[in-house]
KEMI-178857 format. One record per residue (C-alpha): residue number from 1; x, y, z; residue in one letter. Coordinates in steps of 0.2 Angstrom, whole numbers, plus 5000, padded with zeros to 4 digits. Layout:
KEMI-178857
> seq	u	v	w	type
> NUM	X	Y	Z	A
...
//
This chain:
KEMI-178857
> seq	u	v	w	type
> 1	5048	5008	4944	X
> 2	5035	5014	4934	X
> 3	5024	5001	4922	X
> 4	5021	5009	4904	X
> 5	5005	5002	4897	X
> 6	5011	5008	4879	X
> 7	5024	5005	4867	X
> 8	5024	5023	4857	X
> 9	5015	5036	4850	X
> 10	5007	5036	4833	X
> 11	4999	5052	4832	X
> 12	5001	5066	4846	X
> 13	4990	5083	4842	X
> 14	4993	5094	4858	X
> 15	4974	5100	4868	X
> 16	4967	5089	4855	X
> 17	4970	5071	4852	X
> 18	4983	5058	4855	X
> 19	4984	5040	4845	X
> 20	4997	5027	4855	X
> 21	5002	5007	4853	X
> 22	5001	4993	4862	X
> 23	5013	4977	4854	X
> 24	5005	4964	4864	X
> 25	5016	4949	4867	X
> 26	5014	4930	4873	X
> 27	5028	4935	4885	X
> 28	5020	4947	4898	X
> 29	5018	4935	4912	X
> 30	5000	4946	4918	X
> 31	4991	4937	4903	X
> 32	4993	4919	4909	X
> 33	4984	4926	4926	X
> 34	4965	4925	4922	X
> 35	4963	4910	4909	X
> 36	4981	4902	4911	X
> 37	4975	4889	4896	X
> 38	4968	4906	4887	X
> 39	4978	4922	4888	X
> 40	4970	4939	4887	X
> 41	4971	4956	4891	X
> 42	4961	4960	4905	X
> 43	4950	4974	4903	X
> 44	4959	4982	4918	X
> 45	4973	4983	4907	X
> 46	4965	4990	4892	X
> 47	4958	5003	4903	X
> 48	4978	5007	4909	X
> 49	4983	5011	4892	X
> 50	4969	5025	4889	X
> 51	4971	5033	4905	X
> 52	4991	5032	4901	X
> 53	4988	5039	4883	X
> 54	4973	5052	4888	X
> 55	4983	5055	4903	X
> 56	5001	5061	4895	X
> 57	4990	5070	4881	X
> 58	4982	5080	4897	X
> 59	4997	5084	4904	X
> 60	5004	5091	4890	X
> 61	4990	5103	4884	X
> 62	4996	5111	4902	X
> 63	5016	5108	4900	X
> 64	5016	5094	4913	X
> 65	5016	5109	4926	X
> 66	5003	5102	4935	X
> 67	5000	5083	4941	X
> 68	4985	5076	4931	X
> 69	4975	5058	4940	X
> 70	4963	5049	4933	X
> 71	4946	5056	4944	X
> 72	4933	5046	4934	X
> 73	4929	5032	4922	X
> 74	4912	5037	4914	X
> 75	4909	5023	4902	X
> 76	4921	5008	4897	X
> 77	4911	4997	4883	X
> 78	4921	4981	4878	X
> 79	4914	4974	4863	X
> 80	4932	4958	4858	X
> 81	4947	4953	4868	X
> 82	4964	4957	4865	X
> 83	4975	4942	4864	X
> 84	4994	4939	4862	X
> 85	4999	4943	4845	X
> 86	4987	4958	4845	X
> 87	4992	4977	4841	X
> 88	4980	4989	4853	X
> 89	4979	5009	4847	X
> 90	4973	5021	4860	X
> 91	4962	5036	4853	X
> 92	4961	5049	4864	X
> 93	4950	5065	4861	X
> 94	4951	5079	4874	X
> 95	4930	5085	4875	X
> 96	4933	5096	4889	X
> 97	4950	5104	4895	X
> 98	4949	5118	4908	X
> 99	4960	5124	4927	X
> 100	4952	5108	4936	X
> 101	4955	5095	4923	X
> 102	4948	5086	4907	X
> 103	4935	5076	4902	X
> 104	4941	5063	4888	X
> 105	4933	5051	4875	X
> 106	4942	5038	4868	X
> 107	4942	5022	4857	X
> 108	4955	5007	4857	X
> 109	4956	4994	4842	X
> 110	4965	4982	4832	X
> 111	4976	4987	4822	X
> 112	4978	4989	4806	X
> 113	4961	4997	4803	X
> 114	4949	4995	4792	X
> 115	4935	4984	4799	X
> 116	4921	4985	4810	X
> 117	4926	4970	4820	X
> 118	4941	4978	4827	X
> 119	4933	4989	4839	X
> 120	4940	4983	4856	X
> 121	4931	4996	4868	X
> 122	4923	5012	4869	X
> 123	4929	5024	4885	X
> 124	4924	5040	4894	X
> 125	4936	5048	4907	X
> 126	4939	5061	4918	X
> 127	4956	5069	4922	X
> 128	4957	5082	4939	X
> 129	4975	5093	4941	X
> 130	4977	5087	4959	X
> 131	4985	5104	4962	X
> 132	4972	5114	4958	X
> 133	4959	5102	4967	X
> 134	4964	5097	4983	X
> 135	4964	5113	4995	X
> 136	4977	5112	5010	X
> 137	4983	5095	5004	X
> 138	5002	5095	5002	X
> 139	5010	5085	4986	X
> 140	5027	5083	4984	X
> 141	5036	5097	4972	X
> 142	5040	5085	4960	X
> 143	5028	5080	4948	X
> 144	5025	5062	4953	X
> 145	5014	5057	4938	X
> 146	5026	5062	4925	X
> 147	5041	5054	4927	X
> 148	5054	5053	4916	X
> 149	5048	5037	4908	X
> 150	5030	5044	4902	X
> 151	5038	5061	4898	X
> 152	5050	5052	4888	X
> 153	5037	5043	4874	X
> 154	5032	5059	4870	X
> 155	5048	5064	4866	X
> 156	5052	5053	4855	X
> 157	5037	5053	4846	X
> 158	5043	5071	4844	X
> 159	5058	5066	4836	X
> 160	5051	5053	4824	X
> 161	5038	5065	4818	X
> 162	5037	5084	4821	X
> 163	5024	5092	4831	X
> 164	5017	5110	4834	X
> 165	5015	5114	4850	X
//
């Protein structure tokens, strides 16, 4: 089983930017973990859900023919928590996309929008196509990083709004 960090798409523009949500609940058991009086979303977690939105928005811009990993994170600035009740939005921008992988910046906020305060964190990644990067290593034919599940957010977003590709 696989553990999606996001709920849906909100905006998906293929090699350039993807925009995905995040319904936190007071129900996920992992937010009672670190402050059980306190729930939050670990950092860790806020991380997940960018590498997961950046990630399928990487994938894509190559028809998910090659198996795209998380190589890198260059910076990750957290400026609020994230508490049950909170909506989280995942911006991903694709900086640099080549053969060997892409280099992403994103943000992650509150939703709605509209004020300065909902900044939750400023990050910097760093994609490598496993395939194209790891000489003599052998990886299974099937494209163990996107799985049905992952695949499938996309495709609905597809079907709820229309997208060129």
């Amino acid at each position: 089983m696989r553990w999606i960090w996001i709920d849906k798409f909100v905006e998906f523009t293929p090699r350039v930017s993807a925009t995905a949500l995040k319904n936190v609940s007071l129900a996920e058991e992992h937010l009672h973990d670190l402050y059980p009086a306190f729930p939050i979303v670990p950092n860790s977690l806020i991380i997940e859900g960018m590498a997961q939105t950046a990630g399928i928005l990487v994938g894509q811009a190559r028809n998910f023919a090659e198996k795209v990993i998380l190589a890198k994170i260059g910076k990750a600035v957290f400026h609020r928590l994230v508490r049950p009740g909170d909506a989280i939005l995942f911006a991903a921008r694709i900086e640099q996309l080549n053969e060997h992988g892409a280099s992403i910046s994103g943000t992650v906020t509150l939703a709605p929008l509209g004020s300065a305060d909902n900044l939750v964190a400023e990050i910097e990644m760093m994609f490598s196509h496993i395939d194209k990067n790891m000489a003599g290593v052998q990886f299974p034919e099937h494209n163990f990083v996107f799985t049905e599940q992952f695949t499938e957010l996309l495709k609905t977003f597809r079907t709820e709004m229309p997208v060129k590709i």
